[in-house]
C-alpha positions in Angstrom: 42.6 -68.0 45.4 42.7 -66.9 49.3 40.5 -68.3 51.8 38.8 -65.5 53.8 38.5 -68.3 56.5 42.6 -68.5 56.6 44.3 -65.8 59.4 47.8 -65.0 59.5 49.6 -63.8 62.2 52.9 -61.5 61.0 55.9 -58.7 61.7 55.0 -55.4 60.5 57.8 -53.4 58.9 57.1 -50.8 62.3 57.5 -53.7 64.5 54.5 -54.3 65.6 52.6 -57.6 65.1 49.1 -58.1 63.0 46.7 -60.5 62.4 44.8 -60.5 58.9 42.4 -62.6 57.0 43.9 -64.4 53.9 43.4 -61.7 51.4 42.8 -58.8 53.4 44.0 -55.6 52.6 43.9 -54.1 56.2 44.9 -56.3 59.0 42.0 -57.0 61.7 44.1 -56.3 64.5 47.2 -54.8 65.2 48.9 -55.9 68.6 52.1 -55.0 70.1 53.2 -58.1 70.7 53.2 -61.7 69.0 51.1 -63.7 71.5 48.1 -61.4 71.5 48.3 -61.2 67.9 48.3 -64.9 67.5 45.6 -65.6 70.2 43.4 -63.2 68.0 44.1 -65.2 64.7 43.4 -68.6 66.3 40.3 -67.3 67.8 39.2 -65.7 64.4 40.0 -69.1 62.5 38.0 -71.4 65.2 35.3 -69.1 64.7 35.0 -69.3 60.8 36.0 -72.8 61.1 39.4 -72.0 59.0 43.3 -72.5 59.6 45.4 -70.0 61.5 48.7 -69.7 60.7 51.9 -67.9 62.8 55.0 -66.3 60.0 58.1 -66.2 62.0 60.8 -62.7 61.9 62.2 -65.0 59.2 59.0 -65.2 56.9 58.9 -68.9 57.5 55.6 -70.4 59.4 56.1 -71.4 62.5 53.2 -72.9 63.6 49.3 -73.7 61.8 46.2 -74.7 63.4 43.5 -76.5 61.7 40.0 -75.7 63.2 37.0 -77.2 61.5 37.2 -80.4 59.0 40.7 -81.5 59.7 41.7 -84.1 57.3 44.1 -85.5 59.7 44.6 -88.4 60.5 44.0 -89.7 57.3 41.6 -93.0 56.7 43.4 -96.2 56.7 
């Protein structure tokens, strides 16, 4: 089930770079390049205490951020 808290920063097929909420249909911002897309998801994701997450050219994340109840480090 997608968490509307989630963001993911991502390639469009015209090139240009988007940031959506997990689940979205429409992106919530379009951006022509990969750092302001990615500053928009992290600030999103702080905001709604969620995880923001950054999908490579090669569809593999590249880096997540954790805002909010971060379970790391684990007790013990």
């Amino acid at each position: 089930m997608p968490n509307s808290k989630n963001y993911w920063t991502q390639q469009r097929p015209d090139g240009k770079w988007e940031s959506k909420a997990e689940g979205a249909k429409r992106a919530s911002k379009v951006a022509g390049t990969q750092a302001e897309a990615w500053a928009h998801s992290r600030q999103m994701a702080a905001e709604k205490k969620g995880e923001a997450y950054l999908r490579g050219r090669d569809g593999k994340i590249r880096e997540r951020n954790t805002y909010g109840n971060d379970p790391y480090p684990p007790k013990g």
